[in-house]
Structure formats: structure tokens, C-alpha cells
MIGU-523242 format. One record per atom (N, C-alpha, C): x, y, z. Coordinates in steps of 0.2 Angstrom, whole numbers, padded with zeros to 4 digits, always signed. Layout:
BEGIN
XYZ
...
***
This chain:
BEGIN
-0133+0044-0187
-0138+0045-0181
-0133+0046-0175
-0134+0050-0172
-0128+0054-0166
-0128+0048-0160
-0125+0047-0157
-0125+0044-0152
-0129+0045-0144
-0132+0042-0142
-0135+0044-0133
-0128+0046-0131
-0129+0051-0123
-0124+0051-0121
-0121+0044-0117
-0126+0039-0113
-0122+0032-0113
-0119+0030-0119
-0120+0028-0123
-0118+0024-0128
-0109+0030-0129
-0110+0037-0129
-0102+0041-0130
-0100+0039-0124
-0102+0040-0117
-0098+0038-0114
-0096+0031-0112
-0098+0027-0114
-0095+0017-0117
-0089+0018-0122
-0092+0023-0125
-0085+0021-0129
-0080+0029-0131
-0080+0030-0124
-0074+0037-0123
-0069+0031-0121
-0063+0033-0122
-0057+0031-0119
-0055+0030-0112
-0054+0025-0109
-0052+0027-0103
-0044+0028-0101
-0044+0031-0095
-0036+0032-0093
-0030+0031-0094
-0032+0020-0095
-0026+0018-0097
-0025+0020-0105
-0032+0019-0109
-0031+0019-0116
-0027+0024-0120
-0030+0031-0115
-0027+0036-0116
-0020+0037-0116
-0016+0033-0114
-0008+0032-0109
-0004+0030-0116
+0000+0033-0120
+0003+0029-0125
+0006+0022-0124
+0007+0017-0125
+0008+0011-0121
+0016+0011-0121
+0021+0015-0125
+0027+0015-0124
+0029+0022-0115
+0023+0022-0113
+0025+0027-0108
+0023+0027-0103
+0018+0019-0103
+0015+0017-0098
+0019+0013-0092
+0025+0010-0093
+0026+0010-0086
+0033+0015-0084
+0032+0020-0088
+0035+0027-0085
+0026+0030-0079
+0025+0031-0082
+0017+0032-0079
+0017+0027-0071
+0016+0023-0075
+0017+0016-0067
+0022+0017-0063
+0026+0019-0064
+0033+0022-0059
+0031+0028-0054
+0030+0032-0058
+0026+0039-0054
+0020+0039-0052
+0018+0034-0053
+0010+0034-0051
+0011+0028-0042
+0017+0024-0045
+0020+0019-0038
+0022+0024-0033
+0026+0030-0035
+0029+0033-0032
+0025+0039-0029
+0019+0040-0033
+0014+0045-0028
+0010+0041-0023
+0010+0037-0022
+0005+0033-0020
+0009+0030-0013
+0017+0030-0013
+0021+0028-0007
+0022+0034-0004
+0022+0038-0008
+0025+0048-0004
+0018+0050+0000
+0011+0048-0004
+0007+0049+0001
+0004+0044+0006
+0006+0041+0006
+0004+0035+0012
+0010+0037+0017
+0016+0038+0017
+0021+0041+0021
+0022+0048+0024
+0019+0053+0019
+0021+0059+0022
+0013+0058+0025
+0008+0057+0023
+0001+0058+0026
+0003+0054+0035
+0007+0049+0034
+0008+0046+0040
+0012+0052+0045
+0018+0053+0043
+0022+0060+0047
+0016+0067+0049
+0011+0067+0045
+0007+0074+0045
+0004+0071+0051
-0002+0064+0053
-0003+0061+0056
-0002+0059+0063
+0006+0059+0065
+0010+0057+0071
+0008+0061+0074
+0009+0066+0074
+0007+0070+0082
+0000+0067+0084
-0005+0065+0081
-0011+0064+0085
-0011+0058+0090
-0005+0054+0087
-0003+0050+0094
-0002+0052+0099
+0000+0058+0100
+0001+0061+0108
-0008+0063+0113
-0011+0062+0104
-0020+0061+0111
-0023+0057+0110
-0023+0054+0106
-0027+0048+0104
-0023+0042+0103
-0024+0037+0103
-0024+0030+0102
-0021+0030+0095
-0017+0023+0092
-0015+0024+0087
-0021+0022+0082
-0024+0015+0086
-0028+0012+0083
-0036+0018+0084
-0037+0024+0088
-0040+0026+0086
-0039+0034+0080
-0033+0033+0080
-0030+0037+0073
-0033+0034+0067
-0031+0030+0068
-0031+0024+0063
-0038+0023+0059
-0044+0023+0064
-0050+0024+0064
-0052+0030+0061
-0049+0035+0063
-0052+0041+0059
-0048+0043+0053
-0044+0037+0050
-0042+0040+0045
-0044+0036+0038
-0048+0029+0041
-0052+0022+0038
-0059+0027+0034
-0061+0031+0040
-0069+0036+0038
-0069+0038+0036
-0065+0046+0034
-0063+0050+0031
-0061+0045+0023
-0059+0041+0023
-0054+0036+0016
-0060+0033+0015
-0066+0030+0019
-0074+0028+0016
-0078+0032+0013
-0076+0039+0017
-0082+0041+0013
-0080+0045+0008
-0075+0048+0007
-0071+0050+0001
-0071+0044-0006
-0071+0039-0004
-0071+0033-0010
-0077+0033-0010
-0082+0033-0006
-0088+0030-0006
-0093+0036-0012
-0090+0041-0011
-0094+0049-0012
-0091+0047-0022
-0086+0046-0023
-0079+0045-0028
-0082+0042-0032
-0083+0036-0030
-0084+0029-0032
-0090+0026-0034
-0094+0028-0026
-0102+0025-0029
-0103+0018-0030
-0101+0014-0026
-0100+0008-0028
-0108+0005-0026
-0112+0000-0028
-0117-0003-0026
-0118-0007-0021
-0117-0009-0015
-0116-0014-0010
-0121-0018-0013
-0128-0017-0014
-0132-0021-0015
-0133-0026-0021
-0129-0025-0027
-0127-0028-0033
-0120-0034-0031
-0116-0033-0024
-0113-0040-0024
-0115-0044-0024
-0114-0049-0025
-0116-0058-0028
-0114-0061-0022
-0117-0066-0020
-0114-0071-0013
-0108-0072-0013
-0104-0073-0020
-0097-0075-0019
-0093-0069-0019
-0096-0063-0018
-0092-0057-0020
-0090-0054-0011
-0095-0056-0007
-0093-0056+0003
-0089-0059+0004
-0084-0065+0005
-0082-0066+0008
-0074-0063+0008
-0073-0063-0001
-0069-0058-0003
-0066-0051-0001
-0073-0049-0002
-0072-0040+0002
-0074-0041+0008
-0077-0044+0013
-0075-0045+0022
-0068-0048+0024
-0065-0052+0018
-0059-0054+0021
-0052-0049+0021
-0054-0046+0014
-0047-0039+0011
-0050-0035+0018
-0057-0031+0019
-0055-0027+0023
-0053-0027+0030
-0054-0036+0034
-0048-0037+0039
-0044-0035+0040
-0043-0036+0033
-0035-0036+0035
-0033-0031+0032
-0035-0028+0029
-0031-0019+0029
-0034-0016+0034
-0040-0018+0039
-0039-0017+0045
-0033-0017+0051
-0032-0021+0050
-0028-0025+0054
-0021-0023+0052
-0020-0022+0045
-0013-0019+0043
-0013-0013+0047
-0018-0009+0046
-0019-0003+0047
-0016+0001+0054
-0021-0004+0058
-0021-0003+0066
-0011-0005+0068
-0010-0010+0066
-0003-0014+0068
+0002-0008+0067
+0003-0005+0060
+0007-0001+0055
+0006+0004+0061
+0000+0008+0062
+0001+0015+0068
+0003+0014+0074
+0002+0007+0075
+0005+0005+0084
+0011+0004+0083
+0017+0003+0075
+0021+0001+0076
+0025+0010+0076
+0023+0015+0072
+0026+0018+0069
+0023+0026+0076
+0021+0023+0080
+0020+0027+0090
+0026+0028+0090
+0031+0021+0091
+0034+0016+0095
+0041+0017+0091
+0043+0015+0087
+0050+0017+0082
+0049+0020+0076
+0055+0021+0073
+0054+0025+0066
+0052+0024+0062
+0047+0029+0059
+0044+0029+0053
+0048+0023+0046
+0056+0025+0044
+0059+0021+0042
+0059+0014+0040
+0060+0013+0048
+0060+0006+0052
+0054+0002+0050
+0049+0006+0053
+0041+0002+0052
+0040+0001+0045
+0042+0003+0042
+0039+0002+0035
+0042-0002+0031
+0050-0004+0032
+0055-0009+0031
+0052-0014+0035
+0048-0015+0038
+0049-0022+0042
+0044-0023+0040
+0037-0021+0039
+0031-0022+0035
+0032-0026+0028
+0040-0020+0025
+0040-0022+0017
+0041-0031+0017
+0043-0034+0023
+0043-0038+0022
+0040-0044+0022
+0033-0044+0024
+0027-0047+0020
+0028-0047+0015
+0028-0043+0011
+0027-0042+0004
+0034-0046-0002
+0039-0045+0004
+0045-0050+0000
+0044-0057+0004
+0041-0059+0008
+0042-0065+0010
+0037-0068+0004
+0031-0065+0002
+0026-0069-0003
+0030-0070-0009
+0033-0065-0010
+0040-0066-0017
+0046-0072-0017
+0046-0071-0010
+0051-0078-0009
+0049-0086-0011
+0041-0087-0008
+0038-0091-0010
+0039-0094-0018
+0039-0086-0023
+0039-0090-0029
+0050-0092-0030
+0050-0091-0027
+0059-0094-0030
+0058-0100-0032
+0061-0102-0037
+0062-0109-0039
+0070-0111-0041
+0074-0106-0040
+0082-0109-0038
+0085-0108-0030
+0088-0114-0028
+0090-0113-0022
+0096-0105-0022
+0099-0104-0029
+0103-0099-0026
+0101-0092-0025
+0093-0093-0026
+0087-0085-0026
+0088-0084-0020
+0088-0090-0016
+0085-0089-0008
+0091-0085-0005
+0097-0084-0009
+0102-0080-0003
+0099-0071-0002
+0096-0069-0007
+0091-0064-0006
+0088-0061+0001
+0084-0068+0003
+0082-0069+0008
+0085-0068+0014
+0094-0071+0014
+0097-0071+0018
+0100-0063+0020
+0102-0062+0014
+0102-0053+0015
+0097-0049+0016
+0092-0051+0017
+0085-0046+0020
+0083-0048+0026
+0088-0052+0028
+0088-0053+0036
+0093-0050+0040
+0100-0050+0036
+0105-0046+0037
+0102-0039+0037
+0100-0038+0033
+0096-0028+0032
+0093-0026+0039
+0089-0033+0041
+0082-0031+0046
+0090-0031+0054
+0093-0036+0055
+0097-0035+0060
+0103-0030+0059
+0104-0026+0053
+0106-0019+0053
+0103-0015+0055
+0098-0015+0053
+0093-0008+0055
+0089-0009+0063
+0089-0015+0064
+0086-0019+0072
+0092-0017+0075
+0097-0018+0077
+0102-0020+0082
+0104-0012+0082
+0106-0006+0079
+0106-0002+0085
+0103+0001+0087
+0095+0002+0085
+0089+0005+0087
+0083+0000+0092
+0087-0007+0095
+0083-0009+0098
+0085-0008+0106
+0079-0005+0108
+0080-0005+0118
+0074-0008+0120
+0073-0007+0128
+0068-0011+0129
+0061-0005+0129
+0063-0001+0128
+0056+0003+0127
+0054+0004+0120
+0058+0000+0115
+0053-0002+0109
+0051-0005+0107
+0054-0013+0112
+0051-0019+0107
+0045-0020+0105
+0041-0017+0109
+0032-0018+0107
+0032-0015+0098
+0035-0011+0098
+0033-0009+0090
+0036-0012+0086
+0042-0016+0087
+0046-0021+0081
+0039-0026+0079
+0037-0029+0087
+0033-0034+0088
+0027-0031+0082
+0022-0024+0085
+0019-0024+0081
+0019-0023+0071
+0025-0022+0070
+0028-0020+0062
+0028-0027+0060
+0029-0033+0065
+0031-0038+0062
+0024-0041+0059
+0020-0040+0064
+0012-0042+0064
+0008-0039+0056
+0011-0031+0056
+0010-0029+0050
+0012-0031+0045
+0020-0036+0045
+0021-0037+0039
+0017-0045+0037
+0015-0047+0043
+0010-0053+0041
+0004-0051+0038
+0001-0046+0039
-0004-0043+0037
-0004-0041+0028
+0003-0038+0029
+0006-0035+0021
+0007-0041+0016
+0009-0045+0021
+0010-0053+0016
+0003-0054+0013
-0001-0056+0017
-0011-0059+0015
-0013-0052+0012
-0012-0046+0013
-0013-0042+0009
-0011-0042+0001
-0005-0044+0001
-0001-0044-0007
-0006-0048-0010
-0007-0054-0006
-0011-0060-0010
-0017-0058-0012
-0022-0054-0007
-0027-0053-0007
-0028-0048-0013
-0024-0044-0014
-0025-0038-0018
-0025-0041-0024
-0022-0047-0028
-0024-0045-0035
-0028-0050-0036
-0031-0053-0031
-0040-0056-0033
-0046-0050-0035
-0043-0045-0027
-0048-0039-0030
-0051-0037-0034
-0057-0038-0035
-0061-0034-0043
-0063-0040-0048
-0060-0046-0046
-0059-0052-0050
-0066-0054-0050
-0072-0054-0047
-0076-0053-0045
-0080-0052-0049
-0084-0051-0046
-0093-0047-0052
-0093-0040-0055
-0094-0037-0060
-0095-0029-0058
-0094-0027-0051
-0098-0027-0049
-0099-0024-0043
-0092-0023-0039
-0088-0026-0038
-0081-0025-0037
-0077-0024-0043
-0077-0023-0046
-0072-0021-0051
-0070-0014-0051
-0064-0013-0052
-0059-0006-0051
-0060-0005-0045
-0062+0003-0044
-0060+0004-0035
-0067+0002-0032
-0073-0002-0035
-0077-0001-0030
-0079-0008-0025
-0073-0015-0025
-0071-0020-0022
-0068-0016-0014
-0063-0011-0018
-0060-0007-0010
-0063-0002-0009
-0067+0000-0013
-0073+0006-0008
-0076+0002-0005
-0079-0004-0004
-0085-0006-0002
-0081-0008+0005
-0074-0012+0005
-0069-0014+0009
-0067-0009+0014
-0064-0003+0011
-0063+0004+0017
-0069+0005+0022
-0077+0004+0019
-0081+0008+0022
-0082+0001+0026
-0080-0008+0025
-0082-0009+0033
-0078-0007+0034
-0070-0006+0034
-0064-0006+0039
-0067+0002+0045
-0070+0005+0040
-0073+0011+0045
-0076+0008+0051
-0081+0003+0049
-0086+0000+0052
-0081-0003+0060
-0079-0007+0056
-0073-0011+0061
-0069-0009+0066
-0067-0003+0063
-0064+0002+0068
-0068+0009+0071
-0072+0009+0070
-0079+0013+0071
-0080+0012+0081
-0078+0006+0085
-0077+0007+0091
-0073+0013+0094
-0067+0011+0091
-0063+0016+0092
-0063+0023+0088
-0066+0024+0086
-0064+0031+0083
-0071+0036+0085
-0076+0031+0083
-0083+0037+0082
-0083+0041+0091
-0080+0036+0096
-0083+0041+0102
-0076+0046+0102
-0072+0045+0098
-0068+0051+0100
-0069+0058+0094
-0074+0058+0092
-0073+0063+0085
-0074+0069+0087
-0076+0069+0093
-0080+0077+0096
-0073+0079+0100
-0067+0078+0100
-0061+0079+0101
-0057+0078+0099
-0059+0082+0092
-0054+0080+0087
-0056+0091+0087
-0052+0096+0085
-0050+0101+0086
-0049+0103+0077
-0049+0108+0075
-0047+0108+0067
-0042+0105+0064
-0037+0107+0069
-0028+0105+0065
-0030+0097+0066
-0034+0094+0070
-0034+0087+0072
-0038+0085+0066
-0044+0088+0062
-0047+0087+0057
-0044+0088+0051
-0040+0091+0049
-0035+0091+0041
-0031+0088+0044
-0026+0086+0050
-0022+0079+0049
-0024+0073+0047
-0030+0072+0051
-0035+0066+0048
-0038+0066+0041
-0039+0072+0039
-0043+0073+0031
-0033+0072+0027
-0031+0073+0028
-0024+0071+0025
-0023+0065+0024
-0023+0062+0030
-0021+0055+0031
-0027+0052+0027
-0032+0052+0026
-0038+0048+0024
-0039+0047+0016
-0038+0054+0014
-0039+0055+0008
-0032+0055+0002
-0025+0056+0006
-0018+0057+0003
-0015+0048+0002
-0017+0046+0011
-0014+0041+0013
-0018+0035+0012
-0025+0035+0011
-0027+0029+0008
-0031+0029+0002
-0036+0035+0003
-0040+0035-0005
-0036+0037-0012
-0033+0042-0012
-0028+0045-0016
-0022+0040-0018
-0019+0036-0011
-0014+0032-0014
-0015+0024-0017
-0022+0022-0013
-0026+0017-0016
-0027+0016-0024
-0029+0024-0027
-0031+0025-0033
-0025+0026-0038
-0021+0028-0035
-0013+0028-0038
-0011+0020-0042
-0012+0016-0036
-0008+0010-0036
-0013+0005-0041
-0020+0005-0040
-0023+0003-0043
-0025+0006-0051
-0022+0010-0053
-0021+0012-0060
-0015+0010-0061
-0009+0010-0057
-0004+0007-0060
-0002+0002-0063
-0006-0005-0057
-0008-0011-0060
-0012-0013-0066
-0015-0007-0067
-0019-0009-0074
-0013-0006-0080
-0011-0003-0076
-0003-0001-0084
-0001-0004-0083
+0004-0009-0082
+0009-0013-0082
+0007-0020-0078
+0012-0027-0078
+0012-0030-0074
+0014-0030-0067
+0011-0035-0063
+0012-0036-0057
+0018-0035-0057
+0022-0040-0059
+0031-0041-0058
+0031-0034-0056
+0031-0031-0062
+0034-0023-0062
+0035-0019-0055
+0027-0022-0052
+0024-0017-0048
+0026-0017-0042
+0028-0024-0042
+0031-0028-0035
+0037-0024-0036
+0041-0024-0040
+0049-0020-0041
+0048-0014-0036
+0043-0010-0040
+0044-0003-0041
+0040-0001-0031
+0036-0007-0029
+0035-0007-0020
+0042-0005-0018
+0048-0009-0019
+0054-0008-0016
+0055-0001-0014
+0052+0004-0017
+0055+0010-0015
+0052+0013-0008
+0048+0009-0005
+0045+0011+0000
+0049+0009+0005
+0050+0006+0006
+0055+0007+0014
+0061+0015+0013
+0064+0015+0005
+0068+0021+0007
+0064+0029+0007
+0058+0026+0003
+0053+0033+0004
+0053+0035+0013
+0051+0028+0015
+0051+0030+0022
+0055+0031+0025
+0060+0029+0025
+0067+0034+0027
+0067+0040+0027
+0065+0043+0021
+0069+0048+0018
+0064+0055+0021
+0056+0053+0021
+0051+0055+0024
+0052+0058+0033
+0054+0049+0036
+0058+0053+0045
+0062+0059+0043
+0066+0057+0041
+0071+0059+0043
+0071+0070+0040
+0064+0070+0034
+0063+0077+0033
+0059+0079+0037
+0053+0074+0039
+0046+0076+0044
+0046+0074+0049
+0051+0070+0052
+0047+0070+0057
+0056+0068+0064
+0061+0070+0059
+0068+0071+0063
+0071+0066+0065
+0067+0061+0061
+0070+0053+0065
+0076+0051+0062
+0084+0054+0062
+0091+0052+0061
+0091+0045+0063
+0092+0040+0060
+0095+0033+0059
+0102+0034+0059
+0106+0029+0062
+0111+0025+0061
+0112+0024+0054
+0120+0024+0053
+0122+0022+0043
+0120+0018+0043
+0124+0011+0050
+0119+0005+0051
+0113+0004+0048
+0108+0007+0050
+0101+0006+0049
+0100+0009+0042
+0102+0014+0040
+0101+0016+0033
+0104+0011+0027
+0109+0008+0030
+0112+0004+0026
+0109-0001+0024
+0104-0006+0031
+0101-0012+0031
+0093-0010+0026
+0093-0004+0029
+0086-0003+0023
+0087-0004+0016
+0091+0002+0015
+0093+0000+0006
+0096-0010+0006
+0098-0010+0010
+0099-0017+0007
+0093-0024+0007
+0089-0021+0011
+0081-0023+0011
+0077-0022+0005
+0078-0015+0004
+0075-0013-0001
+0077-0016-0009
+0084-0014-0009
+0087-0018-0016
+0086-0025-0016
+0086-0031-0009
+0087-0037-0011
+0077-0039-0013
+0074-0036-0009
+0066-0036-0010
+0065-0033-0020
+0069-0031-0022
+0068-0027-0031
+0069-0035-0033
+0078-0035-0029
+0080-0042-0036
+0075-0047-0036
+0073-0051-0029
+0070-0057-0029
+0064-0055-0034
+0061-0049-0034
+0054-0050-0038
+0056-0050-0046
+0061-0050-0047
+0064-0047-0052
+0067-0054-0055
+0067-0058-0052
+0072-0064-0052
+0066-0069-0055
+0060-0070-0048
+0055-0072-0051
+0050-0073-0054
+0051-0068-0056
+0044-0063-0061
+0048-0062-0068
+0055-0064-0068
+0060-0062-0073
+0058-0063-0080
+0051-0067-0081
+0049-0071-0087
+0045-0064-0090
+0042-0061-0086
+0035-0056-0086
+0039-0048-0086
+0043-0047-0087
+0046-0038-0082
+0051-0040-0093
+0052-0034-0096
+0054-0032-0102
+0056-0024-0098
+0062-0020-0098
+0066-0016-0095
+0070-0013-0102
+0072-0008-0104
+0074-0004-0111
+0076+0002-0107
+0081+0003-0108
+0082+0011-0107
+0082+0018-0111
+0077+0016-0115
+0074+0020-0121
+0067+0023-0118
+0063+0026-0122
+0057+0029-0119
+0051+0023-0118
+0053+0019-0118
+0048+0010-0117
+0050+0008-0113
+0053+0012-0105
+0055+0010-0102
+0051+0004-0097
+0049+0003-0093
+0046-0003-0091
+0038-0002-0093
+0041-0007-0100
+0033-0008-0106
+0029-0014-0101
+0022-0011-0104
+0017-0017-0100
+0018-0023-0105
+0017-0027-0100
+0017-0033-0104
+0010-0038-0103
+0006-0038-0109
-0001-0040-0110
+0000-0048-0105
-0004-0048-0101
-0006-0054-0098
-0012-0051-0094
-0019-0056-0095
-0022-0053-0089
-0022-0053-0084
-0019-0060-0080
-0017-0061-0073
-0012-0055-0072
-0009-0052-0076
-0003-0049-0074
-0005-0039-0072
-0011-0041-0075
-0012-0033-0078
-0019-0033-0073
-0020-0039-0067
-0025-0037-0063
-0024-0030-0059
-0029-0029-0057
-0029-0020-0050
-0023-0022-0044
-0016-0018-0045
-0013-0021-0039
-0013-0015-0035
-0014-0016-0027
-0015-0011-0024
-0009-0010-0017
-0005-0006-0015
-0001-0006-0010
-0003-0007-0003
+0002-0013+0000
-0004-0013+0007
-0003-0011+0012
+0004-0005+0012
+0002-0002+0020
-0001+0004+0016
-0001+0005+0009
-0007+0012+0009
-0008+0014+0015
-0016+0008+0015
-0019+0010+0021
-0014+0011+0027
-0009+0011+0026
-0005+0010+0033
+0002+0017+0032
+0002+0016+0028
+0008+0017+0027
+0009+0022+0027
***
């Protein structure tokens, strides 16, 4: 008897199953790495609208466009959340709020680079937490050497405001890390991307002060930087990282984040001419490298590495294989 077409599509294959498992965290790799290129270059295409608008109301118009693209995408049911499925999705989308807004007031004010290394650092201080040998922690010690290599020739007094705010994103990126792989854990109703479509479209809400009275001065070229930034930089790269984490572990994911400060580098300095100090270049790769190993160190149990075509195989756990999403996406 042929099947309904519900019943064929319950049991068509999804994305992941389709993935041969020897190739999924080669997949997870490039799908980390589209997902950091667009949140980067979207941010470079983005920048000039700082010279008319507010960052944070950049920022706003690129929350809207990234709502209603997921919301259009995704479909999520707002009215199928559970009591306990709010306080989850009001608290994720605070704070990629807030990541949000921080990350474009940092990235006004110093380099693209910079902001993004100092962000990454939420993300490694939540990794540091797991260390369980005191010789892990010298890690830590070199990612503060990084940050005063890349800080000390680039700091004057007409940037500190952006240091200040990068630092506030990276407290944001820290409670984001944690927050992300609750996401979805939830009801249906949140699960896969429709925990952070529902999350984007308040962040819209939230920053809706600042953006909706400026939208009638926004000009065409202002309209595809924005439609870039919304769709390349958060929904696009949302949906990258969120598949990633269902092919492979966390550990893994967390490693392969590391690329993200030097993406940011490499991004100024093609889009947007912002030439660092070797100093400074120096300090990020060393950010970036000591932020791989710690995760690498304490996730050592969970991460299987082959330099064969099984190159970073997933490694079954459910906790491990929860939806992990990158958190200056939205920002970054």
C-alpha cells in the first residue's frame, strides 16, 4: 500500500543522515567555517552604516531582516511553547541581544580583528571553567599575553570605549556558549532552528526602539547591506553552526570556533584595510591557538582526530551532539 505523502516525508532522510558519518566532521569544519566568514564579512559589508546610524541601530536592522528570513524559513509555532519553554527563549534572545548591540559598538570603535578576539573570549573563559589540572590553566595565562599583545599597541584614548564594549560582548559570548546548547532541549516547539527563530524575532522586538523609526532612511545600498548582514550574518550563519553541532560533538565545535578571531583578522585587513601590528597579529593567533588547545585538553575525552578521511568523526553522545550555535553570529 504506497505511503501518504506525510508518512514519505517522516521517513525521508534528513541532512545529517544523508552525511556519510566518515565525512561528517569534515562537513562540520566547513560548515564552522561558513558560518564565521559570514558573520565577518556580513559585519565588513555592514560598517559603513556606522557613519549614519547608530551601531545599535544597525544592529536592529539586521535582528529584522535575520526574524523575518527565519521566521518565513522556519515557521516556528510561538503558540505551541510550553511554560517552561519562555524563560529559555526570553533569556537566549537577551542576550544575543545584547551580544549583538555590544559586538557593533565595539567593532565602530577598533578593529574588526580585535573585536572579535576579545569576544572569543567568553567563549574560552566558559572552557577554562572545565580545566581539571592546574597545568591547563597556563592556557589561560597565554590568552592574556595574546589579549595585551594585540591591546597595547592599538590602545589610545579614543578607543577605549570599544575595548570596554568587546569585553562586555565577551561576557555576553560567555552566557551565550552556555545558553546555546540548552537550546532546542525543550519541547518541539524549540527544537532545531525554531528555539532561535522565535529568539531572533523578540531580539527584533527588543531592538525595535532603535531601528523601526530609522527604516525610512535607510536608501537601497543601505537596504542590501542590511539584507546581507541579516541574512549572511545571522540567519545563514545560525543555520551553518546549528547543523554543525548535530554532526559532531561539542568539543569538536568549540576547537573549530577558534578560527574566528583569525577569520576576523584576515576579513579587516581584505574589507575593510584595518593593517595590525605583528604584535597584534601575533597576540590573536596566540588567542586563538591557546583557546583550540584548552578545549581540546578538556573535552580530550570526547574529540577522536585521524588524518585519514574520518577526519574529526562524530562521536555519539547526546549531550554532545546537542544544536551548538556561534554567539557573535549574531554579532559577528
Amino acid at each position: 500500500m504506497p505511503k501518504n505523502p506525510a508518512e514519505l516525508k517522516a521517513s525521508a532522510p534528513t541532512i545529517v543522515e544523508r552525511i556519510p558519518r566518515e565525512h561528517r566532521g569534515t562537513a562540520a569544519f566547513v560548515l564552522v567555517l561558513m558560518g564565521s566568514l559570514g558573520i565577518q564579512v556580513s559585519t565588513a559589508v555592514a560598517a559603513p552604516l556606522f557613519d549614519v546610524f547608530s551601531p545599535v541601530t544597525v544592529a536592529g536592522f539586521r535582528a529584522l531582516i535575520a526574524a523575518v528570513f527565519l521566521a518565513v524559513l522556519v515557521r516556528p509555532n510561538v503558540f505551541a511553547l510550553r511554560r517552561g519553554d519562555w524563560p529559555q527563549v526570553l533569556i537566549y534572545a537577551l542576550v544575543t541581544t545584547l551580544m549583538a548591540a555590544f559586538f557593533y559598538l565595539a567593532v565602530a570603535r577598533i578593529p574588526l580583528g580585535i573585536a572579535v578576539t576579545i569576544e572569543f573570549m567568553g567563549a574560552f573563559v566558559v572552557s577554562l571553567l572545565g580545566v581539571k589540572r592546574f597545568r591547563d590553566s597556563t592556557f589561560a595565562v597565554a590568552a592574556l599575553v595574546g589579549v595585551a599583545m594585540i591591546a597595547g599597541p592599538t590602545f589610545t584614548s579614543t578607543n577605549w570605549s570599544g575595548y570596554l564594549f568587546a569585553a562586555l560582548g565577551a561576557i555576553c559570548m560567555g552566557s551565550y556558549t552556555l545558553l546555546s546548547a540548552r537550546m532546542g532541549s525543550g519541547s518541539a516547539a524549540t527544537a532545531g532552528l525554531k528555539g532561535v527563530t522565535i529568539s531572533m524575532c523578540i531580539s527584533a522586538l527588543l531592538l525595535a526602539p532603535f531601528s523601526v523609526p530609522y527604516v525610512g532612511q535607510l536608501d537601497a545600498s543601505g537596504w542590501a547591506r542590511v539584507a546581507v548582514a541579516g541574512i549572511f550574518g545571522i540567519a545563514l550563519a545560525f543555520s551553518a553552526d546549528n547543523l554543525a553541532g548535530r554532526l559532531t560533538s561539542s568539543a569538536v565545535i568549540g576547537v573549530l570556533f577558534s578560527l574566528d578571531p583569525v577569520v576576523g583578522a584576515i576579513v579587516g585587513i581584505l574589507m575593510m584595510q584595518q593593517v595590525l601590528s605583528l604584535w597584534a597579529y601575533a597576540g590573536i593567533v596566540l588567542i586563538a591557538v591557546s583557546g583550540a588547545l584548552l578545549v581540546w585538553k578538556t573535552n580530550r575525552s570526547a574529540i577522536s582526530i585521524s588524518t585519514f578521511t574520518q577526519s574529526l568523526p562524530v562521536v555519539p553522545s547526546t549531550a554532545d551532539n546537542a544544536a551548538v550555535s556561534r554567539g557573535n553570529s549574531p554579532t559577528a
